[in-house]
N, C-alpha and C positions, 0 to 999 in steps of 0.2 A: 606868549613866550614859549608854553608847550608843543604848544601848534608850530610855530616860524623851528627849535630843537626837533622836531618829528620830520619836519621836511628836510632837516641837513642828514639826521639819520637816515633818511630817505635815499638823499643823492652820496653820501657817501656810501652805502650799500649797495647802490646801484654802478659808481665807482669801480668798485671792488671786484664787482660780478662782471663786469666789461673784459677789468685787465685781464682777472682769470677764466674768462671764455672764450681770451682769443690764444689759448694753448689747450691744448688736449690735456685733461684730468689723466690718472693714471690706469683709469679702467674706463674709458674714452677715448675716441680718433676723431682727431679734427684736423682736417687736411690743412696745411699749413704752406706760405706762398715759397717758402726757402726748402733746399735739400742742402742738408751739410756731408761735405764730401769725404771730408778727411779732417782728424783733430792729431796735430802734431804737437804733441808735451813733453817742455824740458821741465825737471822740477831737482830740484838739489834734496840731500834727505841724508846732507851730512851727518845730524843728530840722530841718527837710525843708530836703534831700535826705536828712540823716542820717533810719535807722528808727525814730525816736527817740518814743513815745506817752505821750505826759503828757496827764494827766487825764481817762483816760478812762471812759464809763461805758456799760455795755451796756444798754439795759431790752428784759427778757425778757417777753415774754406768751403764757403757759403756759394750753392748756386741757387738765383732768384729764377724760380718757376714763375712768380708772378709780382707783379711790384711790392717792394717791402714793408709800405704801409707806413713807412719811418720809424720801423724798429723791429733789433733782433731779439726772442725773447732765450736768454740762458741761464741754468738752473747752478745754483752755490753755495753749499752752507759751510758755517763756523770760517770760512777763510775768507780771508780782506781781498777786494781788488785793489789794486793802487793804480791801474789805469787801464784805459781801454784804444786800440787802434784803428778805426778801417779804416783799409786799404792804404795805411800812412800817414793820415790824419788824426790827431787827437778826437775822441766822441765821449759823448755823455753819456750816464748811463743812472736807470733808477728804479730800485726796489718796488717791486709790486707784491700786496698782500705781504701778511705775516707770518712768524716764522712756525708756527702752529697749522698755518692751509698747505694742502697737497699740493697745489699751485703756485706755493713762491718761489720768482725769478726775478732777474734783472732782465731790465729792459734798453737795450743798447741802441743808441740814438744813430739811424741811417741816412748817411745824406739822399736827400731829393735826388741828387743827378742817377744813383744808381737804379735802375729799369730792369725790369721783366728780361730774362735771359741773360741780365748780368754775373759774373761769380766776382767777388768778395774775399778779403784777408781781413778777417777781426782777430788782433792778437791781444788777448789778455794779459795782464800783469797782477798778479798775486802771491798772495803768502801767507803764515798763520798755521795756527794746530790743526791738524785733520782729525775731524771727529767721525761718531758713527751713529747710529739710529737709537730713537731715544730708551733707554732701559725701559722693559715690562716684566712679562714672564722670564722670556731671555732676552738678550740682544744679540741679534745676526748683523744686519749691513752694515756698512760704513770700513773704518780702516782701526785697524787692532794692533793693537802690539805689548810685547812681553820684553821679559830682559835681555830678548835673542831676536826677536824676529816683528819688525813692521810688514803688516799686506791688509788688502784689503780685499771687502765679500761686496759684490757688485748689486744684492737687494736686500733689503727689509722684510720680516716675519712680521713684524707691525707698523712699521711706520707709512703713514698715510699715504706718503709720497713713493713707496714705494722702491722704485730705483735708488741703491746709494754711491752711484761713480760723483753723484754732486758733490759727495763729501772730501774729494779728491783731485776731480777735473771741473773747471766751467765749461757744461756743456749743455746739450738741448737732453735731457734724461729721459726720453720716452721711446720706449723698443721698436714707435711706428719709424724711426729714424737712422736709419743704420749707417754707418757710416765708415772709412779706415781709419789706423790708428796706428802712429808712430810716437814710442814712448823713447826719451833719454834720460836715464835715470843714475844722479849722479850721488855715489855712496862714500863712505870711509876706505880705506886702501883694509882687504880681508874679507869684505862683505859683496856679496854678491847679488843684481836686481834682476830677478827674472817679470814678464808681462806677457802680453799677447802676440801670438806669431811666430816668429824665426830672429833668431841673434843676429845682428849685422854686424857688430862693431863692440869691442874695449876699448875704452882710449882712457890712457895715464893722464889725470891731468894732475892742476898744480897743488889741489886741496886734496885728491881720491879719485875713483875710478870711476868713470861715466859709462852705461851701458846701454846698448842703442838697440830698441825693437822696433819691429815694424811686422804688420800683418797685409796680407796681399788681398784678401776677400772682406768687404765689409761687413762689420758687429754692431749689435745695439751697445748702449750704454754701461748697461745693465751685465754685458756679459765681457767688461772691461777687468782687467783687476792689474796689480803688480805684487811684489812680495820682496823683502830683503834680508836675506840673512847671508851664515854663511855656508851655501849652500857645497855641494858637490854634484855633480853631473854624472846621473845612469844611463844607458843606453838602455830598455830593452827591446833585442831583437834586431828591427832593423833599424838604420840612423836616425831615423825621422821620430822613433816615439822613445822619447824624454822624461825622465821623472827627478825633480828639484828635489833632495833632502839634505839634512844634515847628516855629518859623517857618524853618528852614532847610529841612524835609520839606516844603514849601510846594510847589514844581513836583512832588516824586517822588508826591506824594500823590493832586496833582490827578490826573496821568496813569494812577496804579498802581489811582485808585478809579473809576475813569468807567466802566467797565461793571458799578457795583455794581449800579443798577437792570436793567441786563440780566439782570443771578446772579439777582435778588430774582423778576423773574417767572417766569425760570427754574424757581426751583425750586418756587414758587405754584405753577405747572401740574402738577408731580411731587406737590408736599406738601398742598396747602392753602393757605388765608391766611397770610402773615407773623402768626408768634403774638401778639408783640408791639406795645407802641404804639412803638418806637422802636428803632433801627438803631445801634448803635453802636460806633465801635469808637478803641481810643487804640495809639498806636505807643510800645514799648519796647524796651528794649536785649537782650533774648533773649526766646525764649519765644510764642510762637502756641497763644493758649486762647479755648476760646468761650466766656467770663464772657454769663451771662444779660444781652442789651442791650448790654454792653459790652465787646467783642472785644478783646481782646489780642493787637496782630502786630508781630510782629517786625522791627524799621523797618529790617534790611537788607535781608529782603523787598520791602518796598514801595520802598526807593531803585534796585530792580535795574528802576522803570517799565515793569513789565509790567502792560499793561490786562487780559490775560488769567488772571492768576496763580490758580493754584489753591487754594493757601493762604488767600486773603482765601474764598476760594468755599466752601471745606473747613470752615472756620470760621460761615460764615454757616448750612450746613445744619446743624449742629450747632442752631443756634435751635427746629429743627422731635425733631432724635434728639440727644436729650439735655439737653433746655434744655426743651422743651415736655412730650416725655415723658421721663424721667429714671430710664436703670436701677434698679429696688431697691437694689442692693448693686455692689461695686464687682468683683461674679464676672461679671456679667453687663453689663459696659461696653462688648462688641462690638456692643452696642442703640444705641451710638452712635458708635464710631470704624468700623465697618464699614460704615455707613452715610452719615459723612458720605465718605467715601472714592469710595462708592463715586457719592456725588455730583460726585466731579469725572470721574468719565466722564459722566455727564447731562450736563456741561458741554463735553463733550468733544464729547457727540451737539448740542450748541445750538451749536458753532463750527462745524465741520467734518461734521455730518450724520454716520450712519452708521461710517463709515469712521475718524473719529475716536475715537466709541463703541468700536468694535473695538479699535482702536490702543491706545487707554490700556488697557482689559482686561489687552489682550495685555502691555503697559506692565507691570503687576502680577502677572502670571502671572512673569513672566521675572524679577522683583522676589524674588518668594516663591524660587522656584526656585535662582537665583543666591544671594543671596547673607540669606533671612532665615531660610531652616533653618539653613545652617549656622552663622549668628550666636548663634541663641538655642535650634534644637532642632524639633524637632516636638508641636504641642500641638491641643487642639481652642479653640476659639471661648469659649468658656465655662468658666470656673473652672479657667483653666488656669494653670499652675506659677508663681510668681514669684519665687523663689530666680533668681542669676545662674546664667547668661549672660541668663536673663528680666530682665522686670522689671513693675509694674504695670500697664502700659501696652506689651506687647509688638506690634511689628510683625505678627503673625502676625493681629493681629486687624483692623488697617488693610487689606492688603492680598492676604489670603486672604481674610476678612469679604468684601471687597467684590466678589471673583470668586466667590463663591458667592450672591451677592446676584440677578449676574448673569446666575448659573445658575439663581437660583428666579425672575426674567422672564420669561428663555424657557421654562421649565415653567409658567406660568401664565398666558401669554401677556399682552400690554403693555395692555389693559384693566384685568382681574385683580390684576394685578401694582400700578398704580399706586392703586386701586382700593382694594385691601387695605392698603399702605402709609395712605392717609388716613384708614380705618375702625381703624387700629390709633391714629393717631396721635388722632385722634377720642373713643375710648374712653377711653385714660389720659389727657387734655389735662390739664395743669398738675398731674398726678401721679406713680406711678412703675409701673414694667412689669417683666417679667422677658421670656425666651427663651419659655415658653408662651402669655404674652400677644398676642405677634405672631404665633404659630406658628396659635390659633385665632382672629384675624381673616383671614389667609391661608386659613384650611379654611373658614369660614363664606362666604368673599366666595368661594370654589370650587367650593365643595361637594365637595371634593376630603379626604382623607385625605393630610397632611402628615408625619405621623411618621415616615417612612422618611426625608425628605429632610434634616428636623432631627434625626435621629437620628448620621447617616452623615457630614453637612457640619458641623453647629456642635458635638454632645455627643463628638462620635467626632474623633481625631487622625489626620492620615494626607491621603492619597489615591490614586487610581488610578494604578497604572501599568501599561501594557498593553504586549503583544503583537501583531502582525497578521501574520495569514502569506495570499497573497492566490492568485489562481486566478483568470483570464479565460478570458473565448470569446468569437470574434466571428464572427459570422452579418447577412452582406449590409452589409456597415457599422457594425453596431449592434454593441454592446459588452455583455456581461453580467462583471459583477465578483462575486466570491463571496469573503467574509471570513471569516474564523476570528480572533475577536478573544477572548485572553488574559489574565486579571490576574496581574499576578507583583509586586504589590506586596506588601513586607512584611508577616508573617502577622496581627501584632499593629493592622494599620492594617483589618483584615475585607475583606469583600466587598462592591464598591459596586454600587447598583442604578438603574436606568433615569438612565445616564448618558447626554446626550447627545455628538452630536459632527458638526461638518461636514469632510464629505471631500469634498475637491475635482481638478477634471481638469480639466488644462492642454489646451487641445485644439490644432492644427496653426497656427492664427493668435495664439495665445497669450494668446486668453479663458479664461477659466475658467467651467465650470458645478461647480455644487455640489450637495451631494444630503445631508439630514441622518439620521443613524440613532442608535439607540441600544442599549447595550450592558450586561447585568444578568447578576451572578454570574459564576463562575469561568471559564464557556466562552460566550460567543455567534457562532452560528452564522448568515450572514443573505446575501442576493443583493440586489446591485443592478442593477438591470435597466436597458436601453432607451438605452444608456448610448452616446453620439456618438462615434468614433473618438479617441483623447486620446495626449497624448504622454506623460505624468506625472501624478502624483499627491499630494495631500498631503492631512495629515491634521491637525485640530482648526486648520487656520488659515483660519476661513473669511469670509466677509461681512456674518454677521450675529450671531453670538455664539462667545464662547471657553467651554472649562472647562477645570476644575484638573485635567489628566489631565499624567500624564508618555508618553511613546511610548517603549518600549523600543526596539525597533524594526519595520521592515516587509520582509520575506520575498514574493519571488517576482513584483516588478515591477521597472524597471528603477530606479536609483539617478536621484534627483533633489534638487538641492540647494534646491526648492520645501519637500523635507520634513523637514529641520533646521535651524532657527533657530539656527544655528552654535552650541553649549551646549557645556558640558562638564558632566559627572554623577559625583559621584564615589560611594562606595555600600560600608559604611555609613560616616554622618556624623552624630555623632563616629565614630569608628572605632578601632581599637586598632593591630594587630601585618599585617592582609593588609586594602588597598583596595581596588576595582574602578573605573577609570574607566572613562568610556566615550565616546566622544568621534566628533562626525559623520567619518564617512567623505571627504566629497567634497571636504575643505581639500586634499591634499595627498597626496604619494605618499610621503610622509617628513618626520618632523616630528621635534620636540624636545619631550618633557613636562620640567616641571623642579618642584624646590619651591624655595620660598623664604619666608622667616620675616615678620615682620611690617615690620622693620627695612629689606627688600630683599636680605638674605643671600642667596644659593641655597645651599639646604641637600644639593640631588640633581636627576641629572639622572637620563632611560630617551630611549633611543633608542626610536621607536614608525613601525614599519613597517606603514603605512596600506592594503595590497594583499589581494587572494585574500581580500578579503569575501564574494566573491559579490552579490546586491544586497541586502543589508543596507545601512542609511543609517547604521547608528553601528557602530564598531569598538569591541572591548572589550581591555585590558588589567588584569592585577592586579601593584600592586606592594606591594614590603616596607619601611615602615615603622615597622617593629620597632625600639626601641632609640633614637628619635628621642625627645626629653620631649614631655609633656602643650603641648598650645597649640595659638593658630589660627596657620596655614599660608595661604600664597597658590602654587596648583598653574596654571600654566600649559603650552600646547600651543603653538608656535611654526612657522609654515611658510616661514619668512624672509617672507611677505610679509602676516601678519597673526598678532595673536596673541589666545587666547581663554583666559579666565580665570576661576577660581571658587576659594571656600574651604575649605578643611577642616579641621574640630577632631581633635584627636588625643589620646586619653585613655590612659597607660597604668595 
């Protein structure tokens, strides 16, 4: 009886794994026989603000690349179908896997007669509360509402599945699928539905007022949305760019959006044309997404009237990474949060020139450093982990993504560099790309051999952390400098190659010149020559670009507080039963490390005697945390008169 129950476990798990291997996972592509062309949705939303969708109906228009297999498979949660059409015949339809796998769809019954090169009308019928992803930390996707305003966020920060237009539309949910979209969305008479595209239509009808969109360039799922309140209509600039708020956001908007048109050429000179015919974006109660055309931000955002904010900016380049050209699958989304990321330093270089460029980098560097390893871990750019402390959408890719971004400009210098950005953007326009896609518009627009740098920066997890032990000589005033630069970053992160870096010399008036070099494999050995009499020195903080390098530290020149960005390092993180910090030298001749819990507890103190470095810039301590439980920790360094702070997981 064990035996004969082990074999149905058997074929019913093998069942299981059938239905859901003939759709692409959500960090997976599997070429699929159908291309869905267009999803035209009417949905009633009389009960708005409540989620509430009465009557509604999807018409799906399916072209068959290759015979249907006898079934379309489409993604639906918390809402009932009441029936299903092709092509004007009544079809069947049937639940595959449960509501816990990334994978579950309905599986909609295709007659035999239709063939290879056929297109298809599946119109759905359904109705029921619209839900959203399921609560953890926070909750992001699915569709929201308050006592003013139903809309909905097009993905998940946790849910497995990823995409949540399921929660709203029946549709195929996966970004490899892009397709148009004409929404009619019919509300109470007062309240207004804004979606994706351009306005066609009001029409008075007999219950309220139906609103008619439609978008001309096809979108993934994912970057579907609508919203309803009652909105009022800004204009900034020129006709075409749009921002949805309520009439109270009325002054935060006007001031929060008046340099949209400044973003918009902005990043035209970076990217290309605005892909779109239209600009748009609506203010909601959480939540900053770049829905295709129509931007979702978060109107505490926009009430804090700042003209320069990053977010409205962050959001808009997503139009060009992510919106124009649209990762594959959802392993390779650093094709668009790393990139728009790293568009708010372009904005940073269109405020402030240079220096501001620099600044946010650096901004992000200290980001990564401080406080996003030790939240979620070290990972690469790419198909990396999403179990917690991750999650789909991890930091790692915002703001490492976009210092490495910054690292393959200056490798390609600012031609090249923006050059290759629009010939990639160019190739896939209004389709989808992976990590090779952009890797060989970079090599072609070079002619350069890319693989080392995406190998080491996006597929590989980690980064440098070096050594410098240093050696002058000065002859008639001039200066020669001789480096010995080391990696001693963990084994598991490899050996990185033709890193750059700017070192810089404070000279007696307290200018700086600067001199860039680079550093490849375990040992580099190199002279800088010609070099002005200087009083100090530092290192990767220079004037025209940063990288993701950590500095252990620097041997053999005099202590300068030019050359730590006052950090603290703790090492390793997570860590178990012995840490290492390591912490700048030049705070203090006596300090206080302490930990303390999440709550503010101090859990422990170490007395840390700051002296007899020699000129080393960071002092090293280990201590024992053995015995403490599992958790994150906040470890600070106190000198009575400033204090510096970082986190640490602790795993027993």
């Amino acid at each position: 009886m064990k035996y004969f129950r082990h074999i149905l476990i058997c074929i019913t798990c093998l069942v299981s794994y059938e239905a859901s291997a003939q759709i692409s996972r959500p960090t997976e592509f599997i070429p699929q026989p159908f291309d869905i062309i267009e999803y035209d949705v009417s949905i009633d939303l009389l009960s708005a603000p409540l989620p509430k969708l009465e009557n509604g109906l999807c018409i799906i228009k399916v072209a068959w690349n290759e015979s249907p297999k006898g079934r379309l498979p489409i993604h639906l949660r918390d809402l009932t179908i009441d029936s299903i059409f092709v092509n004007g015949i009544k079809s069947g339809f049937t639940r595959k896997g449960e509501i816990k796998d990334d994978t579950m769809h309905f599986a909609i019954d295709i007659p035999s007669s239709i063939k290879k090169g056929d297109t298809s009308i599946v119109k759905v019928h359904y109705q029921g509360m619209m839900g959203k992803e399921p609560p953890r930390t926070i909750s992001w996707g699915g569709v929201y509402s308050t006592k003013r305003i139903v809309y909905a966020i097009g993905t998940g920060f946790f849910a497995n599945y990823v995409g949540t237009t399921q929660h709203w539309i029946p549709c195929y949910d996966h970004p490899s699928d892009k397709a148009l979209l004409k929404t009619r969305i019919l509300v109470p008479n007062g309240l207004m539905a804004v979606s994706n595209g351009a306005l066609q239509s009001i029409d008075t009808m007999e219950k309220g007022i139906r609103y008619t969109w439609a978008i001309d360039k096809p979108l993934s799922t994912y970057l579907m949305t609508f919203a309803v309140d009652s909105f009022q209509r800004h204009v900034i600039g020129e006709e075409r760019n749009v921002v949805y708020a309520i009439r109270q956001d009325s002054l935060a908007t006007a001031i929060s959006f008046s340099q949209l048109p400044r973003m918009i050429k902005t990043l035209e000179r970076s990217f290309g044309p605005y892909p779109f015919e239209t600009v748009g974006y609506v203010l909601t109660p959480t939540g900053s997404m770049e829905h295709q055309t129509m931007i979702s931000i978060d109107e505490a955002i926009v009430r804090k009237k700042d003209s320069a904010n990053s977010t409205i900016l962050h959001e808009l380049a997503h139009q060009w990474f992510g919106d124009k050209v649209t990762p594959r699958d959802y392993g390779y989304h650093w094709l668009s949060e790393s990139f728009a990321t790293y568009s708010e330093s372009l904005w940073a270089e269109e405020l402030k020139g240079m220096p501001g460029y620099v600044q946010d980098v650096q901004s992000k560097i200290t980001e990564y450093f401080g406080t996003t390893i030790s939240r979620e871990g070290v990972m690469p750019l790419e198909k990396y982990g999403r179990s917690a402390p991750s999650s789909n959408y991890p930091r790692t890719i915002y703001v490492k993504g976009a210092v490495v971004l910054g690292m393959l400009r200056h490798q390609l210098g600012d031609s090249i560099f923006f050059a290759s950005l629009q010939t990639y953007l160019e190739r896939h326009r209004f389709g989808n790309a992976i990590t090779e896609d952009f890797q060989k518009a970079c090599e072609d627009i070079s002619g350069r051999d890319l693989q080392w740098f995406f190998d080491q920066w996006v597929k590989r997890k980690g980064w440098p952390r070096i050594q410098i032990d240093t050696a002058s000589s000065l002859n008639g005033g001039i200066r020669s400098m001789r480096l010995k630069i080391m990696q001693v970053q963990a084994q598991d992160y490899g050996i990185y190659e033709q890193v750059p870096l700017q070192i810089g010399f404070r000279l007696p008036d307290n200018s700086f010149v600067y001199r860039t070099i680079t550093f490849s494999g375990p040992e580099t050995i190199l002279n800088i020559d010609s070099l002005p009499e200087f009083r100090s020195m530092n290192v990767n903080q220079g004037n025209k670009f940063r990288s993701l390098v950590q500095v252990a530290r620097v041997t053999g020149i005099e202590s300068s507080t030019d050359f730590i960005a006052n950090a603290l390092y703790v090492y390793p993180n997570p860590g178990t039963s012995q840490l290492t910090i390591e912490y700048p030298v030049s705070i203090a001749e006596s300090m206080i490390l302490s930990m303390q819990d999440l709550k503010g507890l101090t859990i422990k103190t170490w007395n840390v005697q700051a002296s007899n470095h020699g000129n080393a810039m960071t002092g090293q301590m280990q201590i024992d945390v053995s015995g403490l439980p599992s958790g994150t920790y906040i470890l600070s360094i106190n000198n009575g008169k400033q204090i510096i702070s970082t986190n640490c997981i602790i795993t027993q």
